[in-house]
C-alpha positions as CSV (number, residue, x, y, z in Angstrom):
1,X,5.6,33.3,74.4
2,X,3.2,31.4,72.0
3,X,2.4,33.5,68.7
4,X,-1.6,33.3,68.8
5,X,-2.1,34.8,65.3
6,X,0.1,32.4,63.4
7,X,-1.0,29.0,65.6
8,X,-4.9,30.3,64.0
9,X,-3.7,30.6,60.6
10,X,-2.9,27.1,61.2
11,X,-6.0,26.1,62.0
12,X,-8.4,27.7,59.9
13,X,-7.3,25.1,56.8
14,X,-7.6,22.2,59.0
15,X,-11.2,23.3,60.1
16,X,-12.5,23.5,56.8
17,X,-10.5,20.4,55.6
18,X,-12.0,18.4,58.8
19,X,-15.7,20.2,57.4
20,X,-15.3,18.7,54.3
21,X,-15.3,15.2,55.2
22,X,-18.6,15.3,56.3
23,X,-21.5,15.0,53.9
24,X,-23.4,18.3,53.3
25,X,-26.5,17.2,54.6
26,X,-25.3,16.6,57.8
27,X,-26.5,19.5,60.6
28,X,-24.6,19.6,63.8
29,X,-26.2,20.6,67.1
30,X,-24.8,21.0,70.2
31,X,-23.5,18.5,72.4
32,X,-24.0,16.1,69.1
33,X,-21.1,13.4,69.0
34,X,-19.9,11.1,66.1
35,X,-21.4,8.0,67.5
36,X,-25.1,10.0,68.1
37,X,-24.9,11.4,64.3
38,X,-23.9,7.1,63.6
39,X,-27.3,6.1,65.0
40,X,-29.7,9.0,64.3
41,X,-29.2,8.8,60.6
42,X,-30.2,5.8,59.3
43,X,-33.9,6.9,61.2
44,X,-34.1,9.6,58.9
45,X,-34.2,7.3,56.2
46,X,-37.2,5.6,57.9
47,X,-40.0,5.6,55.2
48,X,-43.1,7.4,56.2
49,X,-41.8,8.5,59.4
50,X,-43.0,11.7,60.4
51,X,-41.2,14.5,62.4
52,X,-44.6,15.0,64.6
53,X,-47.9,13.8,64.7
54,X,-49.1,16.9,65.8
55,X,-51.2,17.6,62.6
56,X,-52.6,14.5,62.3
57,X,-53.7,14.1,66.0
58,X,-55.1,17.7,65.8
59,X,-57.4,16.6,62.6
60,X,-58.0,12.8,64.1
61,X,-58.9,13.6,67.9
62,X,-62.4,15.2,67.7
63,X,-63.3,11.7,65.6
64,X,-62.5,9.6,68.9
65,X,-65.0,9.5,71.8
66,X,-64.7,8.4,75.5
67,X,-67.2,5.8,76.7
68,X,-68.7,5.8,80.6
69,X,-71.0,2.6,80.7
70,X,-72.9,2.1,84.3
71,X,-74.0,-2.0,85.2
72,X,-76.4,-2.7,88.0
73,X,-75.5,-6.0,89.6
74,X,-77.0,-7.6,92.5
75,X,-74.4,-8.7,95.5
76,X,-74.1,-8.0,99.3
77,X,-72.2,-5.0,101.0
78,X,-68.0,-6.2,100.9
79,X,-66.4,-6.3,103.5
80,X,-66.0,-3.1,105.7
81,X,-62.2,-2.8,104.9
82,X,-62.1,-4.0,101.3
83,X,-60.5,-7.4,101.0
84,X,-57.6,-7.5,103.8
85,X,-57.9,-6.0,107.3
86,X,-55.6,-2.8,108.5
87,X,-54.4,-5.1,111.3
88,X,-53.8,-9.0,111.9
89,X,-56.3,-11.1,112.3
90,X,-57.6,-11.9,115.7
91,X,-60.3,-13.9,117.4
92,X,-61.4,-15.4,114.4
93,X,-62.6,-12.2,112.8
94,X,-63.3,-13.9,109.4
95,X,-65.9,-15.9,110.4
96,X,-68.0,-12.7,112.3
97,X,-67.5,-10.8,109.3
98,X,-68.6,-13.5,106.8
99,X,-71.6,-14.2,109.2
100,X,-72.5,-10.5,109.7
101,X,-72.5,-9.1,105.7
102,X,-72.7,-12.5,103.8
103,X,-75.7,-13.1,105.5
104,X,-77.4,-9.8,104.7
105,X,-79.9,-9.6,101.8
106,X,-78.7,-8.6,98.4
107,X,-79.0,-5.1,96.7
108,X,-78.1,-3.6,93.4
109,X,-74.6,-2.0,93.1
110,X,-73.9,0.3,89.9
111,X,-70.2,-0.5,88.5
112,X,-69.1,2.3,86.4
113,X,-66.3,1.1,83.7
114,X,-64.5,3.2,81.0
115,X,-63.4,2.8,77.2
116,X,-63.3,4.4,73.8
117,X,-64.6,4.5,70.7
118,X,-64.5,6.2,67.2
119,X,-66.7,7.2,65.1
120,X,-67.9,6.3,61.2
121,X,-70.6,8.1,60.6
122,X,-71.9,12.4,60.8
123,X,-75.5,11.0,62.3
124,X,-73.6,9.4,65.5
125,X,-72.9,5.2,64.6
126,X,-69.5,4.8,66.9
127,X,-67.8,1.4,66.7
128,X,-66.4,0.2,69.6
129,X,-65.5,-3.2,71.4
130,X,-68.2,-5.8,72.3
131,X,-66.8,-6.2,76.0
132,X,-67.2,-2.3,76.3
133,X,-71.2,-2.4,76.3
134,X,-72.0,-5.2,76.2
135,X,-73.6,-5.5,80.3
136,X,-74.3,-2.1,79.8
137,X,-77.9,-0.4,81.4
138,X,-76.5,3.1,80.5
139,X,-73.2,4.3,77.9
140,X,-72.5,7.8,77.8
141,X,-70.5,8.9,75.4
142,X,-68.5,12.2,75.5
143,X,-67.0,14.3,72.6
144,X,-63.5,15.5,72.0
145,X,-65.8,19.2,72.5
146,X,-66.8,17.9,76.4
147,X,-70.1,17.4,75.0
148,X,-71.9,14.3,76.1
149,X,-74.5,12.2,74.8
150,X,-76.8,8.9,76.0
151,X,-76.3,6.2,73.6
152,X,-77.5,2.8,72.8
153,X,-76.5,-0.2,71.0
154,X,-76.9,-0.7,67.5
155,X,-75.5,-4.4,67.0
156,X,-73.1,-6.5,68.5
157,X,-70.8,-9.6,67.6
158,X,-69.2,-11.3,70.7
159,X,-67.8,-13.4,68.5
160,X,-64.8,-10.6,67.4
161,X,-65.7,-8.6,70.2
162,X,-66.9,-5.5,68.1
163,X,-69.9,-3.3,69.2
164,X,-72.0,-1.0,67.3
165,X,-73.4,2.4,69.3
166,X,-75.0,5.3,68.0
167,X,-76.0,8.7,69.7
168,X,-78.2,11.5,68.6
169,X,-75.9,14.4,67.7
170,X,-77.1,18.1,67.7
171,X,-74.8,18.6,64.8
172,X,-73.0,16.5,62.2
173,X,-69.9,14.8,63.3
174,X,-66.5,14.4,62.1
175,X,-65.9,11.2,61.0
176,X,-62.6,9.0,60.6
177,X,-61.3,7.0,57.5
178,X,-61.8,3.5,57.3
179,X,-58.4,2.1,56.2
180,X,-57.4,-1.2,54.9
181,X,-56.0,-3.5,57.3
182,X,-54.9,-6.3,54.7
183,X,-51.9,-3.8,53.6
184,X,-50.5,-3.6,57.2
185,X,-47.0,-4.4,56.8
186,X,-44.8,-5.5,60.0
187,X,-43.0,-2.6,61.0
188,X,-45.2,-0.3,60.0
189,X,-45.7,2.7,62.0
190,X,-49.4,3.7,63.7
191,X,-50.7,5.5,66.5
192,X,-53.6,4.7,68.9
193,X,-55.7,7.9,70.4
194,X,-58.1,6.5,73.3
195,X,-59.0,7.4,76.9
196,X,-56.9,5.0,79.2
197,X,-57.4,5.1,83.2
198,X,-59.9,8.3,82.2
199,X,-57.0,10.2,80.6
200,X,-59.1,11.6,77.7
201,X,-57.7,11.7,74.1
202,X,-54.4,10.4,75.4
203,X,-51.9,9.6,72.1
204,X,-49.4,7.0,71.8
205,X,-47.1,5.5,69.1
206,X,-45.5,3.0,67.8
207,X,-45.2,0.4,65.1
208,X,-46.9,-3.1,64.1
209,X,-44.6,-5.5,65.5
210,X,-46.8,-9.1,64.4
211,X,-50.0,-9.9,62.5
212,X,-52.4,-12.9,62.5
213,X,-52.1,-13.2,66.2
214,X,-54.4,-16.0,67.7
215,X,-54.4,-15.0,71.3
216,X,-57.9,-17.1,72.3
217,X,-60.1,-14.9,72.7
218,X,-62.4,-16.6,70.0
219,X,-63.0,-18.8,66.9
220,X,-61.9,-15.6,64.8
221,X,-58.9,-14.4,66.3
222,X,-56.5,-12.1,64.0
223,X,-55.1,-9.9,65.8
224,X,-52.7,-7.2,64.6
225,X,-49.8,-6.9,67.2
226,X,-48.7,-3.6,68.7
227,X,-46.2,-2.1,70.3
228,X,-48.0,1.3,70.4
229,X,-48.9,1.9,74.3
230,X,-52.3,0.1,75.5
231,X,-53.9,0.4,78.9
232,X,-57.3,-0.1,80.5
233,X,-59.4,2.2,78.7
234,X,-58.2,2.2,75.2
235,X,-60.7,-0.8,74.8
236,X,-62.4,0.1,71.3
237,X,-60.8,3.0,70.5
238,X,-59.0,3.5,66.7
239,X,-55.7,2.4,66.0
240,X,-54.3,4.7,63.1
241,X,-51.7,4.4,60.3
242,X,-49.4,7.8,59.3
243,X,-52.9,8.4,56.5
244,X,-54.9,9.1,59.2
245,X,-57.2,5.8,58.5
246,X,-58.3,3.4,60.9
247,X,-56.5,0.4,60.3
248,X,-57.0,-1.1,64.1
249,X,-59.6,-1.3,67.2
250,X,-58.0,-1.4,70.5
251,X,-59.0,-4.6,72.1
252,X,-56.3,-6.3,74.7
253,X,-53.4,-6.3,76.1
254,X,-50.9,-8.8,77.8
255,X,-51.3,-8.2,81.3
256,X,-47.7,-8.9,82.6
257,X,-45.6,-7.2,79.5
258,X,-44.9,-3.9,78.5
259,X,-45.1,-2.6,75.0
260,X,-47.5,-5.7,73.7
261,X,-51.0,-4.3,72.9
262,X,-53.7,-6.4,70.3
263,X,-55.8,-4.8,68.0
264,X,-59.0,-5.9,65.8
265,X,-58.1,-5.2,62.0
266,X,-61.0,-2.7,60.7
267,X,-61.5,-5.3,58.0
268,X,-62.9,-7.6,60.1
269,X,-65.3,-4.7,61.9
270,X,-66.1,-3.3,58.0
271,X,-67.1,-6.7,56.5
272,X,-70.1,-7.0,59.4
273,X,-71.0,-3.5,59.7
274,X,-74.3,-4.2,57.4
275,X,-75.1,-6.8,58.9
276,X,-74.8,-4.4,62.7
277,X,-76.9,-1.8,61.5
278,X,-79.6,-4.0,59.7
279,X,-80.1,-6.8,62.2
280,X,-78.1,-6.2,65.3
281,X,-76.1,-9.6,65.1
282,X,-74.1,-10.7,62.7
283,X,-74.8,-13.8,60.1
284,X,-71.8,-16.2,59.2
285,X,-71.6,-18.9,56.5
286,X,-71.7,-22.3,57.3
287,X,-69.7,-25.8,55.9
288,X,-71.2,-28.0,58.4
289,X,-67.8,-29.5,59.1
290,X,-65.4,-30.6,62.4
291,X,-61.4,-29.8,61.6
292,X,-58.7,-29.8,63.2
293,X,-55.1,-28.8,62.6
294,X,-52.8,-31.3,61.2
295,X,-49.8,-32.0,63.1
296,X,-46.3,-33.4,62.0
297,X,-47.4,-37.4,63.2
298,X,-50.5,-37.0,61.6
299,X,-48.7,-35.8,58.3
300,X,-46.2,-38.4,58.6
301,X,-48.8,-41.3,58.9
302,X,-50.7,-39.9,56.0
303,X,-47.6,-39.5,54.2
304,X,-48.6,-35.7,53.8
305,X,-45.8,-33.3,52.2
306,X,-46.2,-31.1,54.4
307,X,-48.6,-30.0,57.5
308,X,-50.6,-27.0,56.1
309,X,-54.5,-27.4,55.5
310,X,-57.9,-28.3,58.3
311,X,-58.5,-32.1,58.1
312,X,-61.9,-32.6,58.3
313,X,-62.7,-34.8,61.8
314,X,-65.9,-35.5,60.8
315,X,-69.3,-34.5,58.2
316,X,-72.8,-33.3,59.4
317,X,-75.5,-35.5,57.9
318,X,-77.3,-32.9,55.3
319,X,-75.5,-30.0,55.8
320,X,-73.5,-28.3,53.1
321,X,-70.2,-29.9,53.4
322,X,-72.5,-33.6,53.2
323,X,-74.1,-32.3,50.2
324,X,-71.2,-31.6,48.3
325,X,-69.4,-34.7,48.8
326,X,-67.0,-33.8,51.2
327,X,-65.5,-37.2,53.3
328,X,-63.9,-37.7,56.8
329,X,-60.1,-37.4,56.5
330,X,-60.2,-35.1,53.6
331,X,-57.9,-32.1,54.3
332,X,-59.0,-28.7,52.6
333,X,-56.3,-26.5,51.3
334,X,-58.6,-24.0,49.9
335,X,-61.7,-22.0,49.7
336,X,-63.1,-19.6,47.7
337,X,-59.9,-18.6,45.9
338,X,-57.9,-18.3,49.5
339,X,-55.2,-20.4,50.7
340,X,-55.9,-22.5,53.8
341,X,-52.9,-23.3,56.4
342,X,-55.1,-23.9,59.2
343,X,-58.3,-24.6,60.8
344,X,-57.9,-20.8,61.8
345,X,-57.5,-19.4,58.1
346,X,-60.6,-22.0,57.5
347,X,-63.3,-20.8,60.3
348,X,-62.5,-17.2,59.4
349,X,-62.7,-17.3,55.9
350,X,-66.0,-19.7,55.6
351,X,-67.5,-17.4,58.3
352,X,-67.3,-14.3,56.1
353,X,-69.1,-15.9,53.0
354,X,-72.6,-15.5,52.8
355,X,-75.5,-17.9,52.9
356,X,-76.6,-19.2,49.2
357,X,-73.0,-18.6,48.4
358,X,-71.3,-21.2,45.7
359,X,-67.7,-21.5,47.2
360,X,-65.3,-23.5,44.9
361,X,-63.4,-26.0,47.6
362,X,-59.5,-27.6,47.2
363,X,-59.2,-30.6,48.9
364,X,-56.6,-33.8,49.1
365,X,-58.1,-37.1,49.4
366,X,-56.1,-40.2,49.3
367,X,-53.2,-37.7,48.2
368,X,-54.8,-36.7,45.0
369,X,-56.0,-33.1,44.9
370,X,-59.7,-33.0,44.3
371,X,-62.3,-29.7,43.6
372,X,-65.7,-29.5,44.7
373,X,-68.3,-26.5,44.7
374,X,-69.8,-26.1,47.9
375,X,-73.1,-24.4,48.6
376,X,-72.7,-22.7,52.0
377,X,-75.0,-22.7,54.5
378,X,-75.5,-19.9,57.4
379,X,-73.9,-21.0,60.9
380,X,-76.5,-21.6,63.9
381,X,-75.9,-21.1,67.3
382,X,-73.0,-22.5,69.5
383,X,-75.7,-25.1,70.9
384,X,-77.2,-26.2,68.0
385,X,-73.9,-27.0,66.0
386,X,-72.6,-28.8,69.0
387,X,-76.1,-30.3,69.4
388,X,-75.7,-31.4,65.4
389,X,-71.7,-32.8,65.7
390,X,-73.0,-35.4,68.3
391,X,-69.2,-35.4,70.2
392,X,-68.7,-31.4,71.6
393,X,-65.9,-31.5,74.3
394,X,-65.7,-33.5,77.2
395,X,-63.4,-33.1,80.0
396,X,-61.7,-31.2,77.6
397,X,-61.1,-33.7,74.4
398,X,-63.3,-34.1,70.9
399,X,-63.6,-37.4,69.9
400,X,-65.1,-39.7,66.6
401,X,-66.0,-42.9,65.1
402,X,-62.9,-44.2,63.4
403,X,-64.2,-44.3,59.9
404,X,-62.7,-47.1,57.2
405,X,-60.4,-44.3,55.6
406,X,-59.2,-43.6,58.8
407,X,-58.2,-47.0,60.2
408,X,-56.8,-47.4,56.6
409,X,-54.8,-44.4,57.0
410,X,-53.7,-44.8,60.6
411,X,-53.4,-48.8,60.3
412,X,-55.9,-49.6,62.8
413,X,-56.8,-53.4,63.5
414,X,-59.6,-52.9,66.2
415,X,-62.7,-53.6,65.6
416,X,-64.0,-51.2,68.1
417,X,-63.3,-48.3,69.8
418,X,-63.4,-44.2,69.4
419,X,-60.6,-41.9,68.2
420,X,-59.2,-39.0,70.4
421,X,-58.9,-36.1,68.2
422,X,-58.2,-33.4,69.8
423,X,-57.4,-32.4,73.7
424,X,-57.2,-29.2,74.9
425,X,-54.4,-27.7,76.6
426,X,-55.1,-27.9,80.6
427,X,-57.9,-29.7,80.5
428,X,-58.5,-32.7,82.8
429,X,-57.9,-35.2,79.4
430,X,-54.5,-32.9,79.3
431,X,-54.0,-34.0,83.1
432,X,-54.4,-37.4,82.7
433,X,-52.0,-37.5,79.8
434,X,-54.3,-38.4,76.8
435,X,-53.2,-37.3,73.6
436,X,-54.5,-37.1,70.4
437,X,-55.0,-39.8,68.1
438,X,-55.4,-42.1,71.3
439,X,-57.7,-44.7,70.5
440,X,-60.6,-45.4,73.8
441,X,-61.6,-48.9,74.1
442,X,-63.2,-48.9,77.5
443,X,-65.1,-46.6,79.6
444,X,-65.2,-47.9,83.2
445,X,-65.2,-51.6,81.4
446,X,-67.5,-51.2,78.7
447,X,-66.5,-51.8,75.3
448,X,-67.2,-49.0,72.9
449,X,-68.2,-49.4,69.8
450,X,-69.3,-45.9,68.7
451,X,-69.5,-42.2,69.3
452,X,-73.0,-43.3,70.7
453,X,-71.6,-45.6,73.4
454,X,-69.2,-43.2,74.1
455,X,-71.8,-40.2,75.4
456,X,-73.7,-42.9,77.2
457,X,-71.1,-44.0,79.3
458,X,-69.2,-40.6,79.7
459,X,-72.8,-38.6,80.8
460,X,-73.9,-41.9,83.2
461,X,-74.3,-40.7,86.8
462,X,-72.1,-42.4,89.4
463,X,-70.5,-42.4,92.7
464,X,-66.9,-42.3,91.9
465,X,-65.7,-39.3,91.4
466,X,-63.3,-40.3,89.1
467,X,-63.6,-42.6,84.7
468,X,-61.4,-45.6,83.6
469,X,-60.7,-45.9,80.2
470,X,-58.4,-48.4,78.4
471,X,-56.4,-46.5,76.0
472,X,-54.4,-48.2,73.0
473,X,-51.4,-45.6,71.9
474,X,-49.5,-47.5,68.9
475,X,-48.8,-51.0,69.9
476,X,-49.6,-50.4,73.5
477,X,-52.9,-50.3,75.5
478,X,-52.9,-49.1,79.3
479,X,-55.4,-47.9,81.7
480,X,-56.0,-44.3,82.4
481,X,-58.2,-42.6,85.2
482,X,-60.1,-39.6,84.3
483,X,-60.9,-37.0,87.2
484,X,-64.8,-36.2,87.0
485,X,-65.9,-32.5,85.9
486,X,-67.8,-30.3,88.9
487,X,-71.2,-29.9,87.9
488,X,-71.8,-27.1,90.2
């Protein structure tokens, strides 16, 4: 027979002994083991990290709006059965049912498409995404309170993909915090309230997991990486930091991952918001320059320390960069007091000066450092400035007149001849294996001589449907066939 009383007498000093080894802070729950208190508390030493976002959400929500835009585009009825049949195909049922609806007149469809949107002012201005509205004939916009509103658009910047609306409230609005987006640190946690698939004031969390991410959407691509949830829907609505400011606009996603989500920083969206509400569009400054990124041959032929900087591909007669003495082959490190790594860092910094501006340049010419003062100049259109450069893209590479300094630098001997720049990824000068710094001798057995001879022989009409050019790469020269562009 087992004395109870005594084996508990026992036991009571070896509870409180086993207690005591455990730091007083430490609260048990139930079904709590060793390894789960191990894991759980360094997260309670997570800076900033709240128990709930309840509060916040509850103060932040009636600041975010849904967005219902309606597009009326002109098509022909689809087919009867959407775009695959209920059974096999038989008796060549493709060809009836193009010839039946295909040939049938066109009429104007309405496509109704959702997104979000937050907004910055009590009298109704809402900032959104570009993509949102922007084929919009009708955006209704409805409040955390169910009430709705017709709206219309204010300004709009393809460019960054940012949009401008505005509604005519009955009341004054509650309005969000703009936040600073230049203190984002990675790992930093935020939450995004928005109206994915229709799910009104849906809220998810997470943290900033990259920065500065160029995803090719644009010229000014800066994306702030998220792992916060983002679906269809969330398109333009805030992104939030754990003080309740907008730090973020909801713009993309990646398609075939989960838990990647990119957001505009509100920096970008507050430094043109005058310009929105004044004119509509949005002005940029200008250096009337072609770059491109420096790569490690490139840096090695130069005998460049290292690869960071634009090189400057080529100078506008009589724009700004001309004026202040700017030369092919210089490579700009920085600009108006900011450091430049690449041609991105160098497009979006020059397009957020303004016109009239005096913008004090660092450049490296003929490896000694060199400071100009540059008088910028207010960007044109896409056609105009590819109009002024003379070379644009074709078939997917940007080429130049190889200047003295370059030969000099690169140790060309020809005579003739036009320098391959750049080629873009996929493009049919990517297919044919052309790379850049490729120097084109012929086209279809002309000699060039110039950017000039090059447009006239790359635009001529012709039956073949495909360009030779005689390439010289280094020591070697060898023919290459270019496949033609479709014009249609």
């Amino acid at each position: 027979m087992v004395n109870r009383p005594k084996i508990f007498l026992f036991l009571i000093p070896l509870v409180v002994f086993l207690f005591s080894l455990y730091p007083a802070h430490v609260t048990f729950y139930p079904g709590e083991t060793d390894a789960d208190m191990a894991f759980a508390a360094p997260a309670g030493k997570l800076a900033g990290a709240p128990a709930s976002l309840a509060d916040l959400v509850d103060t932040l929500s009636p600041s975010v709006v849904n967005i219902r835009t309606t597009t009326i585009t002109k098509g022909r009825p689809g087919h009867p059965f959407g775009q695959r049949m209920p059974y096999p195909r038989f008796f060549g049922e493709d060809d009836f049912f193009k010839r039946f609806f295909e040939n049938s007149p066109e009429r104007d469809f309405k496509q109704q498409s959702l997104g979000s949107g937050f907004i910055i002012s009590s009298d109704g201005y809402i900032f959104t995404n570009n993509h949102v509205v922007e084929k919009a004939t009708k955006i209704r916009v409805k409040l955390a309170t169910g009430k709705e509103y017709d709206a219309e658009v204010k300004g709009k910047d393809p460019s960054t993909d940012i949009a401008l609306i505005k509604i005519n409230p009955d009341n004054s609005l509650p309005v969000v915090k703009l936040g600073n987006s230049d203190k984002l640190r990675i790992g930093d946690w935020i939450f995004a309230i928005g109206n994915p698939y229709g799910l009104e004031h849906t809220v998810t969390a997470g943290i900033v997991s990259a920065k500065g991410r160029v995803i090719g959407s644009g010229p000014y691509d800066n994306f702030i990486q998220t792992d916060a949830s983002i679906n269809p829907g969330n398109s333009g609505g805030p992104l939030f930091n754990l003080e309740g400011e907008v730090i973020g606009i909801n713009t993309a996603i990646v398609a075939q991952a989960h838990g990647i989500g990119f957001a505009i920083p509100i920096n970008t969206a507050k430094s043109i918001l005058d310009d929105l509400k004044a004119k509509g569009s949005v002005s940029r400054g200008w250096l009337g320059i072609s770059v491109q990124d420096i790569t490690d041959d490139i840096a090695a032929t130069m005998k460049l320390k290292n690869v960071k900087g634009a090189l400057v591909g080529q100078v506008f007669e009589g724009d700004p960069a001309d004026k202040a003495g700017v030369k092919t082959g210089d490579i700009i490190i920085e600009i108006a007091g900011k450091k430049i790594q690449n041609t991105k860092d160098l497009l979006r910094i020059v397009a957020a000066l303004k016109a009239g501006e005096k913008a004090p340049v660092k450049l490296i010419r003929d490896g000694q450092e060199k400071k100009i003062d540059v008088i910028i100049g207010e960007r044109k259109e896409e056609k105009e400035i590819a109009r002024k450069g003379k070379i644009g893209e074709h078939y997917g590479m940007t080429v130049q007149d190889i200047t003295p300094e370059m030969a000099r630098h690169f140790g060309f001997s020809d005579k003739y001849g036009v320098i391959i720049t750049q080629v873009r990824e996929g493009s049919p000068s990517d297919d044919a294996g052309l790379k850049a710094q490729d120097i084109i001798l012929q086209i279809n057995k002309v000699k060039i001589f110039s950017i000039k001879d090059f447009l006239n022989e790359m635009t001529k009409d012709s039956q073949e449907e495909t360009i030779l050019l005689l390439i010289k790469r280094g020591e070697t020269t060898f023919f290459v066939t270019l496949k033609k562009e479709s014009t249609k």
